[in-house]
C-alpha positions in Angstrom: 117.2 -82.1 -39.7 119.1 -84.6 -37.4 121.4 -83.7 -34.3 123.5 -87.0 -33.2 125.7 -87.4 -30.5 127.4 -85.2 -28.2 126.2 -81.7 -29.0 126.0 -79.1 -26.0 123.7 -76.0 -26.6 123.8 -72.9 -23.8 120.5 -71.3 -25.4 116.8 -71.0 -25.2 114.6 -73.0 -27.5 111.6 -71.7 -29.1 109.2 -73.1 -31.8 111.0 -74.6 -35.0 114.3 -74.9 -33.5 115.0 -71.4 -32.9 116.9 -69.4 -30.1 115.1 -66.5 -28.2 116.7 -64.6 -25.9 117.4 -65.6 -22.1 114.6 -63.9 -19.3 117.9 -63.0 -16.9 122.1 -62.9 -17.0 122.0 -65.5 -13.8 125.2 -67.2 -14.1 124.3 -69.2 -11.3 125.4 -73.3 -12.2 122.6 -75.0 -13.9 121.9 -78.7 -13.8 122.4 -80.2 -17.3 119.2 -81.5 -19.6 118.9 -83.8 -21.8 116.1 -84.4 -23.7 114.3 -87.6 -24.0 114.4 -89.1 -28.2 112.0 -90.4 -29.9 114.7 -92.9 -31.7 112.5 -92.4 -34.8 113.4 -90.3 -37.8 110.0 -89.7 -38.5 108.9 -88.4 -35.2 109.8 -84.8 -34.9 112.0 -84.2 -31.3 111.2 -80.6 -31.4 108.6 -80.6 -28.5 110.9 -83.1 -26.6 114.3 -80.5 -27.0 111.6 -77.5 -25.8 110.6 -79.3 -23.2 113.9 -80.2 -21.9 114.7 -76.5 -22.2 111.8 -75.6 -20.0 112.7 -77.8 -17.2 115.9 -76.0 -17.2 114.4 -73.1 -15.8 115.3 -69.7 -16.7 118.8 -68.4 -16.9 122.0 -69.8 -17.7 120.9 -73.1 -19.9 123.2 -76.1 -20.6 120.9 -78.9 -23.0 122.7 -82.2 -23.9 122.6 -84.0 -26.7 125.0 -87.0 -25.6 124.9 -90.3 -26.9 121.7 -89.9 -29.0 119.9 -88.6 -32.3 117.2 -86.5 -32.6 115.2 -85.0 -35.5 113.4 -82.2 -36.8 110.8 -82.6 -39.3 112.4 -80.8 -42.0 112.4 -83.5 -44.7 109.1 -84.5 -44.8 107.5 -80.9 -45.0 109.1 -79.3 -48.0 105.8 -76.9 -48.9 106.0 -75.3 -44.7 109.4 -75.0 -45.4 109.3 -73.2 -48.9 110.0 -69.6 -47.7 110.9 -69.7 -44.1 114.6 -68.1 -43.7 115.8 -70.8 -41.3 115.7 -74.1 -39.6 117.8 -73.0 -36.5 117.7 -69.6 -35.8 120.0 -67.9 -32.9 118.2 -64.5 -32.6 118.8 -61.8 -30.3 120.8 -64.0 -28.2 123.8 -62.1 -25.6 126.2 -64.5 -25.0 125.8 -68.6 -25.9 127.7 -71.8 -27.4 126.8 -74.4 -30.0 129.3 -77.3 -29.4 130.2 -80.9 -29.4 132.3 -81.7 -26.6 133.6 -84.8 -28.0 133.9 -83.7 -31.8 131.4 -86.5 -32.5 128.1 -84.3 -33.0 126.6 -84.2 -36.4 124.0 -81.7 -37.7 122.5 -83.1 -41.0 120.1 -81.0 -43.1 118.9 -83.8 -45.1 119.1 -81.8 -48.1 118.6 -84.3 -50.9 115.0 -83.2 -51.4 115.3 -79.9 -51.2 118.0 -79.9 -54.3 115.9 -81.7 -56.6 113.0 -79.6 -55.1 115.3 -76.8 -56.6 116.3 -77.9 -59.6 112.8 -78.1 -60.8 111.3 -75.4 -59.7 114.3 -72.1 -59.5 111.5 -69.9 -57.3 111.4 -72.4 -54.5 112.7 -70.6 -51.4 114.9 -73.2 -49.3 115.3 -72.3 -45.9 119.7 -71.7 -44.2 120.1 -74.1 -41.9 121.8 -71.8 -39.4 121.3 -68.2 -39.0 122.6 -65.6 -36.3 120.7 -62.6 -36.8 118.9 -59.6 -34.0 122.1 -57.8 -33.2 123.5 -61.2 -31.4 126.5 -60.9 -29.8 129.1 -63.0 -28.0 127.9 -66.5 -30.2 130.5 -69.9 -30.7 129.6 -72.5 -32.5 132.7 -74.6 -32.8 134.1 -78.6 -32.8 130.9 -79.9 -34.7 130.0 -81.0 -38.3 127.2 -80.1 -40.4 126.2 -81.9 -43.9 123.9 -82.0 -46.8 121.4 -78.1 -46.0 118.7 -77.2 -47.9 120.4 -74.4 -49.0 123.2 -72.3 -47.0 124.7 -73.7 -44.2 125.5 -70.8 -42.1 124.7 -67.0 -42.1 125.3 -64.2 -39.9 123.2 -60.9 -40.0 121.2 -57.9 -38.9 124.0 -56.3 -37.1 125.6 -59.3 -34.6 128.8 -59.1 -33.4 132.2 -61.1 -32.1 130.6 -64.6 -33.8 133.6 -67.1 -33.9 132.7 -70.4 -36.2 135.6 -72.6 -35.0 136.5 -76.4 -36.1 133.7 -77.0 -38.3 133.3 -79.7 -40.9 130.7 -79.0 -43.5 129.3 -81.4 -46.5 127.3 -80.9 -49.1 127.4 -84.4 -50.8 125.2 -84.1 -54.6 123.8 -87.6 -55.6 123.1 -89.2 -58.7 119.8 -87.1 -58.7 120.4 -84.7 -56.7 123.1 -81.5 -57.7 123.7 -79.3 -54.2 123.2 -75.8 -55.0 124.0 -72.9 -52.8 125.4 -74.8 -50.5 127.4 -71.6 -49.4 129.7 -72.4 -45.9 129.0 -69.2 -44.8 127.3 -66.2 -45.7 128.7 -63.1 -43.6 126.0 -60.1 -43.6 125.8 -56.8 -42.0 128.0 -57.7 -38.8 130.9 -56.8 -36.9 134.3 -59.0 -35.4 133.1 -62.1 -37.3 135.9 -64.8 -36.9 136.0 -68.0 -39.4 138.5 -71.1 -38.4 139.0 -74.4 -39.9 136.2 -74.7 -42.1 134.8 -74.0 -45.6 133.9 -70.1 -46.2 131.7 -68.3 -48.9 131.6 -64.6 -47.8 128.7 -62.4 -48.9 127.5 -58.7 -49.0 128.0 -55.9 -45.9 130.1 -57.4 -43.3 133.0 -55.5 -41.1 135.9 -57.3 -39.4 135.9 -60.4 -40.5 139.1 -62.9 -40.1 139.2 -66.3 -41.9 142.3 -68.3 -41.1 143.2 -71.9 -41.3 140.4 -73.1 -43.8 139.9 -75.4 -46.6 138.1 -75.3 -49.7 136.9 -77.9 -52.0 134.4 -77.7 -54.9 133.4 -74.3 -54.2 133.7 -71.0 -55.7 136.5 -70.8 -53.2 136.6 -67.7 -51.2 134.4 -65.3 -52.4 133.5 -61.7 -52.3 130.1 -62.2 -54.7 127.2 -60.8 -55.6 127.6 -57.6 -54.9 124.9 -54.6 -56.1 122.7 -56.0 -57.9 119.8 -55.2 -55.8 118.2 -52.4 -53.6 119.0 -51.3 -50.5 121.2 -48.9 -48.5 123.9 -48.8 -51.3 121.8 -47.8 -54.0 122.9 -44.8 -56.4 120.4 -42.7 -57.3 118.3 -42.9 -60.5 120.4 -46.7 -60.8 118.8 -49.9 -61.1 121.5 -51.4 -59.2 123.7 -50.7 -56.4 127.4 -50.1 -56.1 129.6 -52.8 -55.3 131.6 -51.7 -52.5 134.8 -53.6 -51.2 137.4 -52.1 -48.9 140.6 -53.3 -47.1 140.0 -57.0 -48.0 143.4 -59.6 -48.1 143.7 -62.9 -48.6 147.2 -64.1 -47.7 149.0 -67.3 -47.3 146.8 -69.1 -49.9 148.1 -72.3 -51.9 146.2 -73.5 -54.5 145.6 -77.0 -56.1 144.1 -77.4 -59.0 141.6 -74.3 -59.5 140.6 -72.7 -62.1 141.6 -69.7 -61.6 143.9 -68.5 -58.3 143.0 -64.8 -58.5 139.2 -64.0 -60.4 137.4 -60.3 -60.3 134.4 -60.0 -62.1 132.6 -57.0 -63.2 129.4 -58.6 -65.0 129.0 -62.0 -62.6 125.9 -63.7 -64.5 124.8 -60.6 -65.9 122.0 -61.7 -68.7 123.6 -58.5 -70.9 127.2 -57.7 -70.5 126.8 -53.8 -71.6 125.2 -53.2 -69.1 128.2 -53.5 -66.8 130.5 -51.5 -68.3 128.8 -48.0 -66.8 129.4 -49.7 -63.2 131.1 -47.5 -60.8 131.9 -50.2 -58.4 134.7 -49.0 -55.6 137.1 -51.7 -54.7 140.1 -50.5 -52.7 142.8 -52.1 -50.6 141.8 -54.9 -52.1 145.2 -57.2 -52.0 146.2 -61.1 -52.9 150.0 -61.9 -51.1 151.7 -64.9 -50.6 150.0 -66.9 -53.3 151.2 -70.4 -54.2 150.3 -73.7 -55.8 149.1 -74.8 -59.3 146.2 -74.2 -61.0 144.0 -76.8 -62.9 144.2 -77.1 -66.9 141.1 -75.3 -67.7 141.9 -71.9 -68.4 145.9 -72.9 -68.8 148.4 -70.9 -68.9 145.9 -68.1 -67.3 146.6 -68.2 -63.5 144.1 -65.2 -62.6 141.7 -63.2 -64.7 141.1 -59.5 -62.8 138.1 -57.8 -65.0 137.2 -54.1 -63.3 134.6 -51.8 -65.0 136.1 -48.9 -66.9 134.2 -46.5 -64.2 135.0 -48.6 -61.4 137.6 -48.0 -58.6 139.7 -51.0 -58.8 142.8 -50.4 -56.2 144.2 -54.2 -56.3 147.4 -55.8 -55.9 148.8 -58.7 -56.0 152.2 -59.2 -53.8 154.7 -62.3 -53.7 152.1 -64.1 -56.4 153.9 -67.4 -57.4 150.7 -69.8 -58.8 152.2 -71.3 -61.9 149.7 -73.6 -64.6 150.3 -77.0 -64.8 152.3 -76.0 -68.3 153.4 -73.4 -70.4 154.5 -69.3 -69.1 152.3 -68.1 -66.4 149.6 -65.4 -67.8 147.6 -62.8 -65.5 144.8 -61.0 -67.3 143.8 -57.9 -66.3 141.5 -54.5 -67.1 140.9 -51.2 -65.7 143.4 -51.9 -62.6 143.9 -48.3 -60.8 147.6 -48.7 -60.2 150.7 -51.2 -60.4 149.1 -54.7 -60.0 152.4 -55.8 -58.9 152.7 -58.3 -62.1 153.0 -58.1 -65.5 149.5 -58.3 -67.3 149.5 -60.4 -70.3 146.2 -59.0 -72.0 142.8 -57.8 -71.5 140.2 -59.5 -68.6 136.8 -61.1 -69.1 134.0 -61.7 -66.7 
């Protein structure tokens, strides 16, 4: 991983780049620290950042990164890294900031290998290159850019709570030899009063209060609410294999499209190996609503603009309000099964997915 140029963190270091939590609240002022770079890529600036830290004292921390790039050893040690959850990890942290100060700082992954490490070998574990996690609370990170992670860029977890990701750019740039999988913007756990602006978002399972606003999305899924019960845990129905997907009081609003697929997709049986099995899914989605929609969708699946596919057993309480996506030719169809109540258009035939 490499951090260039202008980043500011207010947190504690710890081994592998991770964030423990602060010995007091002082909010006394704290003299700045910058640490001292190797200018190498292949020296690690791990022990340099720590040390830095250290000098700090304890309390409130301020470490510079102006004007200079640094690097953790994250390329050049794929087998330590197979299986480790994260490369910077903000853990049980009460209140700090993640930040470039002149919009200049960069954190790269360096996640070339890593993909073809992937595509070989499906069972490697890569690591998220940022994670919030230990009930943390109180947490920016904002005004920076990350590119090319192992795997996800950001998560947030384990019950943390009023997180705001703000003016982030994030790449995930596949090569010739290299395909980026995974490369999720953000994956939203079990948390509370998560806000998302200006930036790329891929929402997963068990999250509460969550606002997205102001974001762009290119070569992705898009914004997603995926993968949901297929595996145990606290929403498992008993005598199931799987749990039940649960979605409630979700909207997307204000969205123009350009050239997707698909403007509106629900899927019952995502990459299900054998689609009967889905159809006995008693997944509960409700106040689940699309307004404002706009924009033209891409050629593939022309003149379908959206595809909603609920289980026969399944809640499926959706709607779809001012919904003006048009294909690029041809009478606009919406396909849709199983829907609860009034969709609020007119269905042209039966869903898949």
């Amino acid at each position: 991983m490499t951090l260039r140029a202008g980043i500011t963190l207010l947190f504690a270091f710890i081994s592998t780049l991770a964030w423990a939590t602060p010995t007091t609240d002082d909010l006394a002022k704290r003299a700045t620290c910058t640490p001292v770079s190797a200018g190498d890529a292949g020296t690690d600036d791990v022990p340099a950042i720590e040390a830095a830290f250290k000098s700090c004292g304890n309390g409130r921390r301020t470490l510079s990164f102006a004007g200079c790039r640094y690097s953790q050893d994250v390329g050049r040690s794929q087998l330590f890294w197979n299986g480790v959850s994260t490369v910077i990890s903000i853990n049980a942290i009460s209140g700090g900031m993640m930040r470039s100060v002149t919009g200049t700082g960069i954190v790269d992954g360096n996640g070339v290998p890593y993909w073809i490490a992937f595509a070989a070998n499906s069972s490697y574990a890569r690591p998220t290159l940022v994670s919030i996690t230990g009930a943390s609370k109180g947490i920016t990170i904002s005004n920076l850019r990350f590119k090319n992670p192992a795997n996800v860029f950001h998560s947030v977890n384990g019950g943390s709570t009023n997180i705001l990701y703000e003016n982030l750019r994030m790449d995930a740039t596949s090569t010739a030899t290299a395909i980026a999988k995974n490369t999720d913007g953000f994956d939203v756990g079990a948390s509370t009063f998560v806000t998302i602006k200006n930036t790329t978002v891929v929402n997963q399972p068990g999250s509460n209060f969550a606002l997205v606003s102001g974001i762009t999305c290119t070569g992705s899924h898009g914004l997603s609410v995926g993968s949901l019960g297929g595996g145990a845990g606290s929403t498992d129905a008993g005598g199931s294999a799987h749990g039940v997907a649960t979605v409630t009081n979700v909207t997307w609003s204000d969205i123009t499209v350009q050239n997707c697929d698909y403007a509106v997709q629900i899927q019952s049986c995502y990459e299900a190996a054998n689609t009967s099995n889905c159809i006995s899914n008693t997944d509960k989605l409700t106040a689940v609503t699309f307004e404002n929609f706009s924009g033209t969708t891409s050629t593939k699946f022309s003149p379908v603009v959206a595809n909603i596919n609920c289980a026969p057993a399944a809640t499926c309480d959706v709607a779809l309000k001012n919904f003006a996506v048009k294909p690029p030719s041809g009478t606009t169809e919406v396909l849709c099964s199983n829907i609860d109540d009034a969709l609020g258009v007119t269905c042209s035939g039966a869903a898949s997915g």
